[in-house]
N, C-alpha and C positions, 0 to 999 in steps of 0.2 A: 335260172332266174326268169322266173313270169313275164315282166314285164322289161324286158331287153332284150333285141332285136342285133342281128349281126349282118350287115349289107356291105357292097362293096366301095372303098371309100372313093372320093374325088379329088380333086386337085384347092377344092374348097374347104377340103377336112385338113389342111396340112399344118396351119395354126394352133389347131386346136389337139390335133397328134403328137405336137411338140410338147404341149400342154402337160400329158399324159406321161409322154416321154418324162420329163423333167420331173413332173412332180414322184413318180415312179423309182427315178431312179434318188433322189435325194431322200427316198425313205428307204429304199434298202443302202444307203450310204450312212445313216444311225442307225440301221436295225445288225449291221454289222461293225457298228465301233468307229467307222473312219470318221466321223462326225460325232459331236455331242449333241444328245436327243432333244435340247431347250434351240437349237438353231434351228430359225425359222425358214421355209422355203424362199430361194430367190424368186424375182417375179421375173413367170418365164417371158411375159412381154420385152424384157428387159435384155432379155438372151438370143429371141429368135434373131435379130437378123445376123447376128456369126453363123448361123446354121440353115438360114432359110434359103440360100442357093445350092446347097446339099439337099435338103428335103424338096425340091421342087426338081432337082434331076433323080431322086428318087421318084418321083409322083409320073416323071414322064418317062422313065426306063422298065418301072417295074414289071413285075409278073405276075403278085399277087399281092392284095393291098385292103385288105378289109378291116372294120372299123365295128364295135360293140356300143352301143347307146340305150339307154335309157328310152321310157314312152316321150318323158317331156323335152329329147333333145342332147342331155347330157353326155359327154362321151364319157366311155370306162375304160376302155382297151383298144389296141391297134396290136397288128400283125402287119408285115409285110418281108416279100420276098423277091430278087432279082435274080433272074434266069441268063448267064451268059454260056454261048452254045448249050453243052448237055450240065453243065455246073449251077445247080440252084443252092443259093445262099439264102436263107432267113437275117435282113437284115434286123430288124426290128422286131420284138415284142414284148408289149407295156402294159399292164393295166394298175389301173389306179389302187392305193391301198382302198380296203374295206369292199373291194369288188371281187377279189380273186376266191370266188365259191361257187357252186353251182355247175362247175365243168367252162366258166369261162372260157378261162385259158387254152382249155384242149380244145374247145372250139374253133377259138379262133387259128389257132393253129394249124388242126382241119383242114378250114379253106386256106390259110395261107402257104404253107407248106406240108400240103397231102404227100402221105407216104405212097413210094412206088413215081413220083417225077422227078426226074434227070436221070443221068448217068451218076452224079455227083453230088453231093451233098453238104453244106457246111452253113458252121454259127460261129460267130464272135461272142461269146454269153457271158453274164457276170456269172457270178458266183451268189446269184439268189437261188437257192437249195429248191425250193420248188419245181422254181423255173425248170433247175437243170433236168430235175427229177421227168419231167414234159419235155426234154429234149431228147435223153435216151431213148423215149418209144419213140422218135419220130426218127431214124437210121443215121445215127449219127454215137461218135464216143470219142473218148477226146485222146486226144493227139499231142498236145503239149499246152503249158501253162504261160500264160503272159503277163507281166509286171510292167506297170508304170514306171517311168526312169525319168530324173530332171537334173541339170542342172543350172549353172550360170555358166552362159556359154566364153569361150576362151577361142584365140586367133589357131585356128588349126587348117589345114590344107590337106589334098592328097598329095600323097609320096610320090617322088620319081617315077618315072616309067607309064604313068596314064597321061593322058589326053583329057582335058576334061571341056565340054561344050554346054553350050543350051541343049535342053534335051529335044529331040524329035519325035514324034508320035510314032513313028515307024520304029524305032528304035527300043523304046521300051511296052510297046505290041510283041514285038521280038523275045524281048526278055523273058516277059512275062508268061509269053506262051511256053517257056519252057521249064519258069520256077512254078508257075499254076497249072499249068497244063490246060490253057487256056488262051485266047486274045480274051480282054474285055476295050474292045476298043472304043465304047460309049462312054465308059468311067474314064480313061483316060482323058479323053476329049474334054472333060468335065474338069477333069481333076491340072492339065495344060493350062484352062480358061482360070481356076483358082490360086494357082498357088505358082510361082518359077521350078524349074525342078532343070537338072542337070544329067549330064549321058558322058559316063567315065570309059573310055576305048584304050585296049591296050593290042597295039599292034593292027593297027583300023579296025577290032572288032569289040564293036559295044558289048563291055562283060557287067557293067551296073548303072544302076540309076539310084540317085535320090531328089525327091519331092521336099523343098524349103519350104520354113515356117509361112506361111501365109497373112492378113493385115490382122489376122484376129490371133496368131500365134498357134495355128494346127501344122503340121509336117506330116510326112510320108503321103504315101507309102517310098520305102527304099527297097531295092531288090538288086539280086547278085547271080549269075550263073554260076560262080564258083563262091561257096562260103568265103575263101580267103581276099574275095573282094570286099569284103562290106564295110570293114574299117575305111578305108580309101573314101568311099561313097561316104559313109558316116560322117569322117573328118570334114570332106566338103560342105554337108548338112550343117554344122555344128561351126565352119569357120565362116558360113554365109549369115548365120544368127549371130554372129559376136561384130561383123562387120554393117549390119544391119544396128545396132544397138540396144539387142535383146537382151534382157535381164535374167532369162529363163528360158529354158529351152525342156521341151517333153515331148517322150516317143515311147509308144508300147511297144516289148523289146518278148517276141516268143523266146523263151527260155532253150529250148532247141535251137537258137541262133547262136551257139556257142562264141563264135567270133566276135560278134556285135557283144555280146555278153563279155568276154575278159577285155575287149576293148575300151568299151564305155566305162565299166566300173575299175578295170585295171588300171588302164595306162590314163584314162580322161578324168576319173577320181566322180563320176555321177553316182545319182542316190537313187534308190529304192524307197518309191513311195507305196507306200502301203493299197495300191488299187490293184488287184487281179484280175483279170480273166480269163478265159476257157476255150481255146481254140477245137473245136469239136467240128468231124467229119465224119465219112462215111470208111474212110482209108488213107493212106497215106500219099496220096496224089501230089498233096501240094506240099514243096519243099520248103517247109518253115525252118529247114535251118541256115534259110537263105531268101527270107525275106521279113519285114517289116511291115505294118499295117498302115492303111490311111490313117489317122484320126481328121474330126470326131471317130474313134472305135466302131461304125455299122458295118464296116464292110473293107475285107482283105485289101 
């Protein structure tokens, strides 16, 4: 496209990358069915501030972060990527319907996640078929499928035998480092300052954590050293939203989390709502069958 420029974005562009975000993503949400095609976009003015203390610790952690426009100013697309140690993640990329020609997309991809950096590799990706089609070349293939799950939450606890606390930073650095194979201890810190989240210990040693629903209703991430923790964890999640007086509670549940999966749908009776995504990496590094993702869904 002649007249569109791709430079690196600023802490000024993050309004208007929400913009993109949004409108982006409620057109692949009718162009796949989960929406009826006459609903009109919400105004994402409306939206940002549940998300704009997310998007501004993305703007101050990232790695790579570039921005597609137009001559007169317009945005069309965003990419961006966070790099913790050798682990680089594509959290974001958006471009507007009626943009996506001309090698956009691969572009901006390009600069935001060039093939051959990190050690590691990974996406949280919908299931926009192009998209994914632009994420296979870039060293990545998917690893397991993730499902949207809701319900109305119910008085639930963990069982006997845990410990359960406020969580400490140190504690789920710990974890973490051993279900991702990584610290990410700038997200943490972020994600501490958002949302209450809890540190489940059996026999003094912290085996899980889960992240509560926050003021706008997002939860996780959750994570487990041993899969057969996650219910325990889960239960705490789901009995702090029913004591809290939330009407609804939702977590994207990787399909590979078997436990959390006969849990929630077994024994807690939650639903499958019809949103997918694509957990895609480079190998099998990270233990998704023992872990849970942030939401908003940008990043593990």
């Amino acid at each position: 496209m002649a007249d569109v420029s791709i430079r690196p974005a600023t802490n000024a562009d993050s309004q208007a990358c929400f913009g993109v975000f949004r409108r982006s993503l409620w057109d692949l949400m009718r162009r796949i069915g989960y929406l009826p095609l006459d609903v009109p976009d919400p105004d994402p003015d409306e939206q940002w501030p549940a998300y704009r203390s997310l998007f501004d610790h993305l703007a101050q952690t990232c790695d790579e972060w570039w921005i597609a426009e137009q001559a007169d100013g317009r945005t069309l697309g965003y990419a961006r990527s966070i790099q913790r140690a050798s682990t680089v993640e594509l959290t974001e990329f958006f471009v507007i319907p009626g943009a996506r020609v001309g090698g956009l997309g691969r572009s901006l991809l390009e600069h935001a996640f060039p093939i051959g950096r990190g050690t590691h590799r990974s996406i949280i990706a919908t299931v926009d078929a192009p998209a994914v089609g632009l994420y296979l070349r870039f060293g990545v293939g998917h690893q397991t499928t993730g499902v949207d799950m809701t319900c109305s939450p119910r008085a639930a606890a963990a069982p006997a035998g845990y410990v359960v606390a406020p969580a400490t930073h140190e504690a789920i650095v710990e974890i973490d480092a051993e279900v991702l194979g990584h610290a990410r201890s700038q997200d943490i810190a972020f994600m501490l300052g958002d949302r209450p989240a809890a540190v489940l210990r059996r026999g003094g040693l912290p085996v899980a954590y889960a992240f509560m629903a926050n003021a706008d209703g997002y939860a996780g991430p959750v994570g487990a050293r041993d899969p057969r923790d996650l219910p325990a964890a889960l239960a705490q999640l789901e009995g702090a939203a029913h004591a809290a007086g939330m009407t609804r509670l939702d977590l994207t549940v990787p399909l590979s989390a078997r436990t959390a999966v006969d849990w929630l749908i077994g024994e807690r009776g939650w639903r499958i709502d019809p949103f997918y995504c694509l957990f895609l990496t480079d190998g099998p590094w990270a233990k998704l069958d023992r872990h849970l993702p942030f939401n908003p869904c940008l990043m593990l």
